[in-house]
C-alpha positions as semicolon CSV with decimal commas, in nm:
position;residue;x (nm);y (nm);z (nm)
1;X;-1,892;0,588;-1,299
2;X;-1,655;0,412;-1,494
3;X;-1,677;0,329;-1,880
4;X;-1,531;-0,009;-1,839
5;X;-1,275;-0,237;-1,589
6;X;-1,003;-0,447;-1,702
7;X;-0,703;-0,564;-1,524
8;X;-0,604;-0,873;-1,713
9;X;-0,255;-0,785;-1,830
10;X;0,057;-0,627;-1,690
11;X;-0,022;-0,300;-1,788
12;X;-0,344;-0,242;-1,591
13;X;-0,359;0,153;-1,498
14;X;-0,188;0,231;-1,209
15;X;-0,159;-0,184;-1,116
16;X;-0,593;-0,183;-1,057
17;X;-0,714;-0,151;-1,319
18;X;-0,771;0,017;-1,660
19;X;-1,166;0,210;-1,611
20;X;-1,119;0,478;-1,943
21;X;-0,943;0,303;-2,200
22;X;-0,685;0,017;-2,232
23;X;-0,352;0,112;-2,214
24;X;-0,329;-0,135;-2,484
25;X;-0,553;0,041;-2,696
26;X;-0,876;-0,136;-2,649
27;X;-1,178;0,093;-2,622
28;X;-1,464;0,100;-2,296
29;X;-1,750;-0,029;-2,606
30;X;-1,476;-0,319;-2,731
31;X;-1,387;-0,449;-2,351
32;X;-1,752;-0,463;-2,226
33;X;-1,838;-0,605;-2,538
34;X;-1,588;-0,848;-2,428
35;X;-1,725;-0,915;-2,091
36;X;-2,061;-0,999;-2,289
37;X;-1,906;-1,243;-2,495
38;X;-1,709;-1,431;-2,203
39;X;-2,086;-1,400;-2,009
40;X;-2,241;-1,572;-2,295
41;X;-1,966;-1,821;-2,314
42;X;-2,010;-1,855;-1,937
43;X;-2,346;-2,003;-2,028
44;X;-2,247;-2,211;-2,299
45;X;-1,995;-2,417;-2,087
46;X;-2,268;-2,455;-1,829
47;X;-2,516;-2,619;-2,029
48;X;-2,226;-2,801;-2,230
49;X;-2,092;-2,911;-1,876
50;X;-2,432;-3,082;-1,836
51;X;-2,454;-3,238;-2,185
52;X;-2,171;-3,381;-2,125
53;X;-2,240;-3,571;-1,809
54;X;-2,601;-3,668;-2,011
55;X;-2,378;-3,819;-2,254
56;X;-2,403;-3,630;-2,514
57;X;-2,152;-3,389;-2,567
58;X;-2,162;-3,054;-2,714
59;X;-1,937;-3,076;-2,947
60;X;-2,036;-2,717;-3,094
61;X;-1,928;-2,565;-2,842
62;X;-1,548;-2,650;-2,848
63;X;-1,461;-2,432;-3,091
64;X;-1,663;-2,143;-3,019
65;X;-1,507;-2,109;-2,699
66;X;-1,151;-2,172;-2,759
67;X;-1,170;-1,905;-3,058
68;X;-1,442;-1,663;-2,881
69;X;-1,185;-1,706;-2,543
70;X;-0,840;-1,601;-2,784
71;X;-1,054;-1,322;-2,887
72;X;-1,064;-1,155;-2,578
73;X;-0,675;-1,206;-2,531
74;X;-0,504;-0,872;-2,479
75;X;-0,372;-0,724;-2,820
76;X;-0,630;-0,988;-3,011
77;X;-0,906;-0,826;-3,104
78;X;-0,985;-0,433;-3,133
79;X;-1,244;-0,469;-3,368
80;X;-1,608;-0,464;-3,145
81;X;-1,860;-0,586;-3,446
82;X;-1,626;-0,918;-3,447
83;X;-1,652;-0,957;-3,082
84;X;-2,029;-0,865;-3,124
85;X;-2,100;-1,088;-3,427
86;X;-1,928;-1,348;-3,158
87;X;-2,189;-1,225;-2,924
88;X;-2,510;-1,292;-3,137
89;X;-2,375;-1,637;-3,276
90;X;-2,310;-1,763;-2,878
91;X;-2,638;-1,680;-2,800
92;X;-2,768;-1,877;-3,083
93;X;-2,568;-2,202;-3,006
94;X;-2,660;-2,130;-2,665
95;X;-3,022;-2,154;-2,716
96;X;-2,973;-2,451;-2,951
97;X;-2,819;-2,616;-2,673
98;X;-3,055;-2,503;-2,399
99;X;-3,343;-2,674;-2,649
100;X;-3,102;-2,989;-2,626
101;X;-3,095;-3,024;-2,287
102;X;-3,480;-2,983;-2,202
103;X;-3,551;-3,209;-2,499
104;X;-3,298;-3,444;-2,296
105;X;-3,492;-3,376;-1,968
106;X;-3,195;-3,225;-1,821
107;X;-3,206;-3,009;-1,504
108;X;-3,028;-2,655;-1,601
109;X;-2,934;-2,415;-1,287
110;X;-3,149;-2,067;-1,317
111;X;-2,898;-1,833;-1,408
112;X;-2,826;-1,511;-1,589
113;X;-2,596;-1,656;-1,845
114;X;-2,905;-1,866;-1,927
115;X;-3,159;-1,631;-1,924
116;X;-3,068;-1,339;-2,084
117;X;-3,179;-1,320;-2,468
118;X;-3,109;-0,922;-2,570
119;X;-3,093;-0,829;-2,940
120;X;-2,772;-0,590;-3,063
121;X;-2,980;-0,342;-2,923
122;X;-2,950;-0,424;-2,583
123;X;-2,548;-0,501;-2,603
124;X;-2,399;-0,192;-2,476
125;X;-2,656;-0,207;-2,203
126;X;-2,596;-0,534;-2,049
127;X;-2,241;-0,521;-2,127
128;X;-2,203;-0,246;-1,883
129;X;-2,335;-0,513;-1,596
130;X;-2,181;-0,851;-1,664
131;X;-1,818;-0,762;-1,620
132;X;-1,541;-0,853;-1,406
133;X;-1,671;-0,683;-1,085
134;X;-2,015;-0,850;-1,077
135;X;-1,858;-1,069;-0,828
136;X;-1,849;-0,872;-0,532
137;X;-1,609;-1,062;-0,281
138;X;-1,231;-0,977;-0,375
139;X;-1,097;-1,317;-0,342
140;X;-1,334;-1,494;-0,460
141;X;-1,303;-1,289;-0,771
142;X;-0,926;-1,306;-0,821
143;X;-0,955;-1,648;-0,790
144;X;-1,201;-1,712;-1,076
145;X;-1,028;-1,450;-1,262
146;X;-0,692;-1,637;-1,246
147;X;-0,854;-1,921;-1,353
148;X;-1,044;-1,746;-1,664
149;X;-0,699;-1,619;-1,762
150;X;-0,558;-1,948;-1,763
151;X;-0,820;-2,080;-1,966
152;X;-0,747;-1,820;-2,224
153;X;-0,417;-1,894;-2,253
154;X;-0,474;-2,257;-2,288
155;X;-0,760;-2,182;-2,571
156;X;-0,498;-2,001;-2,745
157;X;-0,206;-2,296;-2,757
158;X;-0,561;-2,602;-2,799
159;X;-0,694;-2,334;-3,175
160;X;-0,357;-2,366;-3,294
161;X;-0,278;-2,740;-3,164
162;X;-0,692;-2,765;-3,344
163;X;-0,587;-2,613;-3,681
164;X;-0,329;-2,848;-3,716
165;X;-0,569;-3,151;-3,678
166;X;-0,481;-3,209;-3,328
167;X;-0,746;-3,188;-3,048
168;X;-0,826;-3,399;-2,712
169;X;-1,166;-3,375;-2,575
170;X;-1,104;-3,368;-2,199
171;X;-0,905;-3,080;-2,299
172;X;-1,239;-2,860;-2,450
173;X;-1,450;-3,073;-2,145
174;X;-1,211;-2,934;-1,848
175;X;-1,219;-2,561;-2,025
176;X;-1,590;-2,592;-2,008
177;X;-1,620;-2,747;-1,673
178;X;-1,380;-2,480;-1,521
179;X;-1,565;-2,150;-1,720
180;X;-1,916;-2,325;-1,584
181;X;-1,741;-2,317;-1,196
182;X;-1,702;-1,975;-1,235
183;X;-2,087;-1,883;-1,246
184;X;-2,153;-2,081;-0,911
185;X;-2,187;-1,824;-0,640
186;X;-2,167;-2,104;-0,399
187;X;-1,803;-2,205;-0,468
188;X;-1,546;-2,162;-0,166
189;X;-1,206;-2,045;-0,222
190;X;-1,067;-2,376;-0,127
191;X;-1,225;-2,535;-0,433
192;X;-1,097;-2,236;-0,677
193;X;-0,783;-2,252;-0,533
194;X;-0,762;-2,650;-0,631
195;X;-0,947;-2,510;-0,968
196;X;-0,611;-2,284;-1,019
197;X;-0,410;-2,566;-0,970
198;X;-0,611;-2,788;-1,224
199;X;-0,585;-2,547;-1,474
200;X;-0,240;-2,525;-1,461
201;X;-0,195;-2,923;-1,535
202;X;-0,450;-2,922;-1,797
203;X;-0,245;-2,624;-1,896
204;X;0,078;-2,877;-1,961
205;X;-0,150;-3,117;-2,114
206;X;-0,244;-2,847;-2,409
207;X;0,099;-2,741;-2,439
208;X;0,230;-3,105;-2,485
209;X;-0,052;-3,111;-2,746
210;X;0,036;-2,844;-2,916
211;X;0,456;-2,927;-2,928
212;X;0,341;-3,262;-3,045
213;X;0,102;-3,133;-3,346
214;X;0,418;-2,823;-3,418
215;X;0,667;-3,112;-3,437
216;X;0,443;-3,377;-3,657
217;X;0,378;-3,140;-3,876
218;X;0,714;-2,988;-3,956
219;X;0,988;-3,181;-3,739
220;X;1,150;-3,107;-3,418
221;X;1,349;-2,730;-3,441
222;X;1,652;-2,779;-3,509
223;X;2,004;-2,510;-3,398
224;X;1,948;-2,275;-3,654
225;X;2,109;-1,928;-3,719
226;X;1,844;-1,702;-3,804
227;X;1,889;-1,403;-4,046
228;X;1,801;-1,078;-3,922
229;X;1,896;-0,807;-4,266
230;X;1,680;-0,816;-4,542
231;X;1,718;-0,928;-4,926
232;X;1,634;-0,710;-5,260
233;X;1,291;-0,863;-5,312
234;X;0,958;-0,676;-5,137
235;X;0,843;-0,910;-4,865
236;X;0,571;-0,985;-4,622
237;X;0,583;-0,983;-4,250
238;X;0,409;-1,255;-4,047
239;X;0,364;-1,220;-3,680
240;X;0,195;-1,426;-3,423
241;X;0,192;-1,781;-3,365
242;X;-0,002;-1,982;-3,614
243;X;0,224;-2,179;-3,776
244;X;-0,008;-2,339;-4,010
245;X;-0,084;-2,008;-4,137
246;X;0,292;-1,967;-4,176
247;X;0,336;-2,314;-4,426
248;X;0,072;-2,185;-4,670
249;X;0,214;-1,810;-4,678
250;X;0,525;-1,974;-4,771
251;X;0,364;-2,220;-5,042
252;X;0,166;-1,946;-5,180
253;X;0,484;-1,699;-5,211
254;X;0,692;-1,942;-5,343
255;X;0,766;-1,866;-5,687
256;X;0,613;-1,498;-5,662
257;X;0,886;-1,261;-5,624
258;X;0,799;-1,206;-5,279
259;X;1,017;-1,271;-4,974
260;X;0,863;-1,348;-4,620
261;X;1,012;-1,248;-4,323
262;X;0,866;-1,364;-3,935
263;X;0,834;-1,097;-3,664
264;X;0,778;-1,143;-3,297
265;X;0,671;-1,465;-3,182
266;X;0,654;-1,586;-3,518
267;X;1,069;-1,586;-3,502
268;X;1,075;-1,992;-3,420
269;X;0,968;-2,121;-3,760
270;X;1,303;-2,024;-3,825
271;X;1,403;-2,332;-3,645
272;X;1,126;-2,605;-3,796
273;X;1,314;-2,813;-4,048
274;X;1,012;-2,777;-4,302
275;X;1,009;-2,425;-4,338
276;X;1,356;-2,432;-4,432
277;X;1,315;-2,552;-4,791
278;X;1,153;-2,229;-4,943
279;X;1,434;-2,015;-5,050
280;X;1,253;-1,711;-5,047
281;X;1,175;-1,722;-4,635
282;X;1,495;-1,488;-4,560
283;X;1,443;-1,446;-4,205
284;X;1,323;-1,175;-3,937
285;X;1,301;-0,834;-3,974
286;X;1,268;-0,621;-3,572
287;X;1,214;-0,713;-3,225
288;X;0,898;-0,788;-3,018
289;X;0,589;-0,654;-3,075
290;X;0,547;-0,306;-2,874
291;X;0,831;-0,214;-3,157
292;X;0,598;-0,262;-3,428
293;X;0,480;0,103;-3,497
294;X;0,843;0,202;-3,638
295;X;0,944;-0,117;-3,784
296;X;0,656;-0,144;-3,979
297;X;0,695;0,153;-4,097
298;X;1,016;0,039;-4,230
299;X;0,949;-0,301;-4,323
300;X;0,738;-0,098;-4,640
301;X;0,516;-0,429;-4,748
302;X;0,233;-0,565;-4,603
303;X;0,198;-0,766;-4,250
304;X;-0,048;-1,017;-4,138
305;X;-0,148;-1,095;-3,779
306;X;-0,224;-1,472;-3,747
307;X;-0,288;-1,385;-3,377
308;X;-0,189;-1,125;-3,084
309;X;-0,065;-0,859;-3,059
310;X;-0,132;-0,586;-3,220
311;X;-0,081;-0,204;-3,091
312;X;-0,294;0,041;-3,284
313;X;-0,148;0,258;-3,541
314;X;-0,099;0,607;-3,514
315;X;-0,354;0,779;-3,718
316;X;-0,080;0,881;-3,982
317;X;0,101;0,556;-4,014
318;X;0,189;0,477;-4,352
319;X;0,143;0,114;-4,297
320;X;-0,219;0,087;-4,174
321;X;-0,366;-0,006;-4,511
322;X;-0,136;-0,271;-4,610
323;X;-0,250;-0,446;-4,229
324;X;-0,449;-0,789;-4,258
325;X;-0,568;-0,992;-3,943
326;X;-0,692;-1,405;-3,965
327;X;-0,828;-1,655;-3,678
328;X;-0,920;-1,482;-3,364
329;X;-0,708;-1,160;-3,428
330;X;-0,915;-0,807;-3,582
331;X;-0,819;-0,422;-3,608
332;X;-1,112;-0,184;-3,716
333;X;-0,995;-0,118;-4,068
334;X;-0,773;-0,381;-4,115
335;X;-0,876;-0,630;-4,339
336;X;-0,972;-0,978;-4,221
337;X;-0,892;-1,305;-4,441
338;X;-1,165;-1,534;-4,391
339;X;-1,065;-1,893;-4,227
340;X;-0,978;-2,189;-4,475
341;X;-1,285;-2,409;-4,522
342;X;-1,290;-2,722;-4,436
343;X;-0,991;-2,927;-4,619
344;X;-0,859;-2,616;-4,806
345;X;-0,644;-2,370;-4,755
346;X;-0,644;-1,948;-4,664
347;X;-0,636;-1,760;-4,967
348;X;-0,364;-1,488;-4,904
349;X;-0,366;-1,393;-5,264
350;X;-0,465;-1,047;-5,240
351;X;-0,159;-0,954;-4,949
352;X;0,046;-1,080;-5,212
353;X;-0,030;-0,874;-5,492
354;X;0,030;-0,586;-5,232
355;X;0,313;-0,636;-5,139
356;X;0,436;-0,733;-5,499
357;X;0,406;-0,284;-5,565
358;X;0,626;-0,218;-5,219
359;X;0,958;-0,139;-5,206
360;X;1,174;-0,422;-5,030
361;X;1,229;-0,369;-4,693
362;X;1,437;-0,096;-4,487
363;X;1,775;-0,305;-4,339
364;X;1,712;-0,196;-3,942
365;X;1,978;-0,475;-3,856
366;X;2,174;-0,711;-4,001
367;X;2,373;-1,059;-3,882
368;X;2,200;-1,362;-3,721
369;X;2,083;-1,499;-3,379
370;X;2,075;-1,849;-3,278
371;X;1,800;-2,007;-3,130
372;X;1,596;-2,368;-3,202
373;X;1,724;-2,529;-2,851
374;X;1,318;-2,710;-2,790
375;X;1,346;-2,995;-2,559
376;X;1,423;-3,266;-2,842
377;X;1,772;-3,045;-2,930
378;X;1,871;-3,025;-2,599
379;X;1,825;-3,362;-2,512
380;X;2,100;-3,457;-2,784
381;X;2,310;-3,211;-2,591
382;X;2,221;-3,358;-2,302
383;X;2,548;-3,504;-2,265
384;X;2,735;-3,211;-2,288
385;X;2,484;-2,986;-2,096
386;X;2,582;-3,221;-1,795
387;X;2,973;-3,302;-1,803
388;X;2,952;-2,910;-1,840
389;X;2,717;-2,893;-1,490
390;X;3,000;-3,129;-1,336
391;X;3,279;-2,990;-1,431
392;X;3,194;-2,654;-1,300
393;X;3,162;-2,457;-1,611
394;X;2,810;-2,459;-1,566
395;X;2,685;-2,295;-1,215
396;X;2,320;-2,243;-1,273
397;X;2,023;-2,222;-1,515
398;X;1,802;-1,899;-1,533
399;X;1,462;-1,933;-1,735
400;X;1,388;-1,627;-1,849
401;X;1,063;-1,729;-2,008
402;X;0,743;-1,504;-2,101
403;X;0,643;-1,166;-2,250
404;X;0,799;-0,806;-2,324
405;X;0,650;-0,532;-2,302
406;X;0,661;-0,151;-2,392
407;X;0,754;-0,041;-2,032
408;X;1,105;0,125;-1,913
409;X;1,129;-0,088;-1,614
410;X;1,183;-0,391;-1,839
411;X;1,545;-0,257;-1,880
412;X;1,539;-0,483;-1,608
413;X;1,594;-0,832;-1,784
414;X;1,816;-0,672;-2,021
415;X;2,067;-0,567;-1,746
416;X;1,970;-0,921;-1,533
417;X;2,090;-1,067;-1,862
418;X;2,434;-0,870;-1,913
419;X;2,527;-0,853;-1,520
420;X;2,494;-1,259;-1,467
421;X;2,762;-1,440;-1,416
422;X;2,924;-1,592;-1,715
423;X;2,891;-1,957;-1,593
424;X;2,504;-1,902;-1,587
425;X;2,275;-2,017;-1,866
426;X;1,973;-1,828;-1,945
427;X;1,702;-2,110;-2,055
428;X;1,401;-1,871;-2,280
429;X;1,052;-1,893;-2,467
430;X;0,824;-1,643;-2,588
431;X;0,926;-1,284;-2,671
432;X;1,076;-1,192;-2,382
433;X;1,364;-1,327;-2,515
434;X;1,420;-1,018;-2,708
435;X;1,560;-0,872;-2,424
436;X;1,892;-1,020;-2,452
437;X;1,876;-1,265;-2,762
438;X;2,108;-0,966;-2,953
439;X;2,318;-0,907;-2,698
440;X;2,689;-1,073;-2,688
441;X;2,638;-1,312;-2,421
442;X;2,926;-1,547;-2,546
443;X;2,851;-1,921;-2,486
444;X;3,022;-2,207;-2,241
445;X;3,241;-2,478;-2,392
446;X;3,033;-2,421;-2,725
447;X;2,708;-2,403;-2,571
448;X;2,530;-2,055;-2,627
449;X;2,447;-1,868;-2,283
450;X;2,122;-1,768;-2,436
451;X;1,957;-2,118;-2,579
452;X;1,574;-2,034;-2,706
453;X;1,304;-2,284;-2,731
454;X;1,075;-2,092;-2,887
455;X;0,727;-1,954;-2,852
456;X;0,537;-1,887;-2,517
457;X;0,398;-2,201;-2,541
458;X;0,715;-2,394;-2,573
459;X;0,808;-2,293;-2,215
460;X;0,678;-2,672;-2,209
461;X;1,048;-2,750;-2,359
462;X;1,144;-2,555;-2,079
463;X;0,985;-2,796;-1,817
464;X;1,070;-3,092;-2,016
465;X;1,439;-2,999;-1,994
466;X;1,415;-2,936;-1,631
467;X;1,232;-3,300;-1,600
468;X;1,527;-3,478;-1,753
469;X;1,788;-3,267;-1,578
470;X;1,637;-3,408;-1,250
471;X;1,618;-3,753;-1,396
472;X;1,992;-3,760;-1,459
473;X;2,077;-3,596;-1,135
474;X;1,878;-3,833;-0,970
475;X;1,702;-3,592;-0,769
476;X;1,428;-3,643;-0,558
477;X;1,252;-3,253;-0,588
478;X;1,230;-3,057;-0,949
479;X;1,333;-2,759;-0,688
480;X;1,680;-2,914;-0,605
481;X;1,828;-2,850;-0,948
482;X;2,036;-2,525;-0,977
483;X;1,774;-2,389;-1,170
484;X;1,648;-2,008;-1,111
485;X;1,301;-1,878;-1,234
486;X;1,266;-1,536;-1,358
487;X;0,980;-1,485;-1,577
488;X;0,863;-1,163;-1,716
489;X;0,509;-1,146;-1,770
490;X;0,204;-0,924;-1,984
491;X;-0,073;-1,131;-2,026
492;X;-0,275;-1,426;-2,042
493;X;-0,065;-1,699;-2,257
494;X;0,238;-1,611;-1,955
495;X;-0,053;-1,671;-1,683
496;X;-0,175;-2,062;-1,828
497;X;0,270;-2,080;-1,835
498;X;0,269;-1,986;-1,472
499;X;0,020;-2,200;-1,372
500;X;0,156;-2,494;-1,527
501;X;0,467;-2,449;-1,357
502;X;0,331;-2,427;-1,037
503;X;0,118;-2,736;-1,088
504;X;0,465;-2,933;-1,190
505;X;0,574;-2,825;-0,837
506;X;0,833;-2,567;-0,914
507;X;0,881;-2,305;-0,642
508;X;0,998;-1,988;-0,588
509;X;0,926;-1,824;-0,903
510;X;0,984;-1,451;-0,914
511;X;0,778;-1,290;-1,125
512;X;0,780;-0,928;-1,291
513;X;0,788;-0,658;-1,344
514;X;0,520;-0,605;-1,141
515;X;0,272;-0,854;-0,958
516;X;-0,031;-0,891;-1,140
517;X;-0,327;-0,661;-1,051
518;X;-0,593;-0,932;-1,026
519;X;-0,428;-1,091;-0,748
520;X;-0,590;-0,975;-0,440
521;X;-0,378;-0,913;-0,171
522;X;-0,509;-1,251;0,022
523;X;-0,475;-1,437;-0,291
524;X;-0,119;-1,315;-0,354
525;X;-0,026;-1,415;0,001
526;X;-0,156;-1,761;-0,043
527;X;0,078;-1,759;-0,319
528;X;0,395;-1,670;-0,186
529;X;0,323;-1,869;0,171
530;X;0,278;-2,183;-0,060
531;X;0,463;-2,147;-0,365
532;X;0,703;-1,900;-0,292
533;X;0,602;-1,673;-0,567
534;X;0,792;-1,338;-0,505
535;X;0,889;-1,011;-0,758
536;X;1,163;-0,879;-0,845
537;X;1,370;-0,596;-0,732
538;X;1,691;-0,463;-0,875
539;X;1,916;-0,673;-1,124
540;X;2,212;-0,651;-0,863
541;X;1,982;-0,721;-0,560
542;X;1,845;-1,034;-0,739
543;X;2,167;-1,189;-0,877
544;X;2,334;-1,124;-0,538
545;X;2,052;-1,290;-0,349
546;X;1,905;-1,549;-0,636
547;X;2,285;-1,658;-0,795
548;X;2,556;-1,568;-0,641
């Protein structure tokens, strides 16, 4: 029998499935633990689905699920007594809620998710039985499974919108609603398949939230040459996304001694106007994050995970004890600082006195890339984008938005990059832009061939520019522009990007490097047959066929 089933990233073993071990690292206990929490949080959203319609929401619930949903993000969370501390507080507000709605007189469904009341004992038990292939039909499940991905992409982009003071309630309501739909053994595919769609607009919806609390709170990115050697001071890295996280690092370094230096997906503060004022914020230090076991080695001071991803350490890594993890992130070992109570701040005071004994980082590169193009940039180079699209100098537009990843094949977008024709523009967010944001792409009539919006979840600058480009072409059909899609995917932040593309209307995305395992083989048809959803071959076979 198998320990455990997980095919939720682009790694899955063999494309089914991983049934040992992650090949990200995650244990069999840790990933049924997992599918306990996300059963527990199943039966949270129902009865907070039917609070709601009462009139009462369940406000309680919003956070729980957003953070206990970016837990279970691949690369998040390794550490199984979070994920089970998760587990025993869910059940609690779960109960508290139940005892809400029979107070209330409301009607609850007889299910499992509401039913079940094991102590720790019990976990590993009933773990074993609530995972993903409880549901038995093979569409039915791929279906709800695209959808739970989604929703765990959009949790992760409505915490960090949420720890910036920014949060919309239809947003936690339609999470909620759409986790509750995926307990009903009565729902038809038609109905998920509209589900899928929905998610992917709510999906825009939480990344124009999140854009709009990034840019309140420290301006619009501006072009900005980012520094990739080191200074003479010992620094800390900061990967992730949590920008907040990010502005009180750099207030609580300032002054110390201490440099800080972004890795990963944290690279885009580079481009936020307020981060620019501490002196002491040199720049990044490496590449995306399957890099991370030799350039931490390297980097010699500590690092802290505000989010994904993490790969495990080898068991002799230098680095493993100068590790910390905050929000929804955990390693065994690693230690955790605690989240900032209400109307304060994290205390990071202890990472800094670490890293103020380390050597100052190992140069691994030096120079700069350029990046900061969000939607608000580009629109003041809007003017130039277009006389450039006129005159010819411009031929086409290739987002190459999404994730990297450790595997060979991802050469691919490296080469795709160098072979394209150099009147093409490569539009990118997330970390697959690491691909090619090094190499000398030259630019055209000043604009840079490679312009970067940012993080995975400003992909929304992506469809933003797109939006406008149609508006000034006066196009009828997003899918007239000469725009090509060719997004690399791993896991579920690239999934909620995927489906809000599709529910903007754009077609023919190709997608890669591999399709993604939970996509049964009717559900991937219904895919291509109505979106045109396709994967990629070789670089010379697509640019012949896609561009040229």
């Amino acid at each position: 029998m198998d320990k455990m089933f997980c095919y939720q990233c682009q790694e899955a073993s063999k494309g089914i499935g991983c049934t040992i071990k992650g090949v990200c690292g995650k244990d069999d206990v840790t990933a049924n633990r997992m599918d306990l929490l996300m059963f527990v949080m199943k039966g949270i959203a129902v009865v907070a689905e039917k609070l709601r319609a009462n009139g009462t929401p369940a406000t309680t619930a919003n956070h729980f699920i957003t953070e206990g949903l970016f837990s279970t993000i691949t690369n998040a969370n390794f550490d199984v007594n979070s994920i089970s501390a998760r587990v025993t507080e869910g059940l609690k507000l779960r109960n508290d809620l139940i005892g809400k709605a029979v107070a209330a007189g409301i009607a609850l469904p007889k299910l499992e998710e509401l039913s079940w009341n094991g102590n720790e004992s019990e976990y590993e038990s009933k773990s074993a039985s609530v995972g993903v292939l409880r549901e038995t039909n093979e569409d039915v499940r791929s279906l709800k499974e695209l959808v739970i991905y989604g929703l765990k992409g959009m949790a992760a982009y409505a915490e960090h919108a949420s720890k910036l003071g920014f949060e919309e309630e239809d947003i936690y309501a339609f999470i909620q609603h759409a986790l509750a739909a995926t307990t009903r053994t009565d729902i038809s595919a038609d109905e998920l398949t509209a589900l899928v769609l929905e998610t992917g607009s709510f999906g825009v919806k939480t990344m124009a939230l999140l854009d709009k609390a990034n840019t309140t709170s420290y301006g619009n990115p501006e072009v900005t040459k980012v520094n990739i050697g080191v200074g003479k001071n010992p620094g800390i890295l900061i990967s992730g996304h949590d920008l907040k996280d990010m502005e009180e690092l750099l207030a609580q370094t300032e002054g110390t001694g201490v440099d800080v230096y972004t890795h990963s997906e944290m690279l885009p503060a580079n481009y936020y106007p307020a981060f620019k004022k501490y002196k002491h914020f040199v720049g990044n230090y490496g590449n995306a994050w399957w890099k991370q076991r030799e350039e931490f080695e390297s980097f010699n001071g500590p690092i802290l995970f505000t989010t994904n991803c993490i790969v495990p350490p080898l068991s002799g890594a230098s680095y493993k004890d100068k590790v910390y993890t905050t929000n929804a992130a955990g390693y065994p070992g690693f230690k955790h600082v605690p989240a900032r109570k209400e109307g304060g701040t994290k205390d990071f005071s202890e990472i800094i006195e670490v890293a103020k004994k380390c050597a100052a980082p190992t140069e691994i590169e030096h120079g700069e890339i350029i990046g900061g193009f969000a939607h608000n940039q580009v629109m003041q180079l809007a003017g130039q984008v277009v006389d450039a699209v006129k005159s010819g100098a411009i031929k086409k537009f290739v987002v190459m938005a999404g994730c990297d990843g450790r595997m060979k094949t991802r050469d691919y977008y490296s080469d795709f990059a160098t072979q394209l024709p150099k009147d093409n523009v490569i539009l990118t967010a997330g970390c697959a832009k690491y691909r090619y944001n090094k190499l000398p792409l030259g630019d055209i009539n000043g604009i840079p061939r490679v312009l970067d919006a940012g993080q995975c979840n400003d992909s929304y600058s992506l469809a933003l520019i797109a939006l406008k480009l149609k508006e000034v072409f006066e196009l009828q059909d997003i899918n007239e522009l000469p725009i090509v899609y060719n997004i690399a995917w791993y896991e579920q932040k690239a999934v909620i990007v995927l489906l809000a593309l599709l529910s903007l209307g754009v077609k023919n995305i190709h997608l890669g490097p591999t399709l993604p395992a939970f996509l049964s083989p009717n559900v991937a048809n219904v895919l291509v047959e109505n979106f045109g959803i396709s994967s990629i071959r070789t670089p010379e076979e697509d640019i012949k066929e896609w561009i040229l």
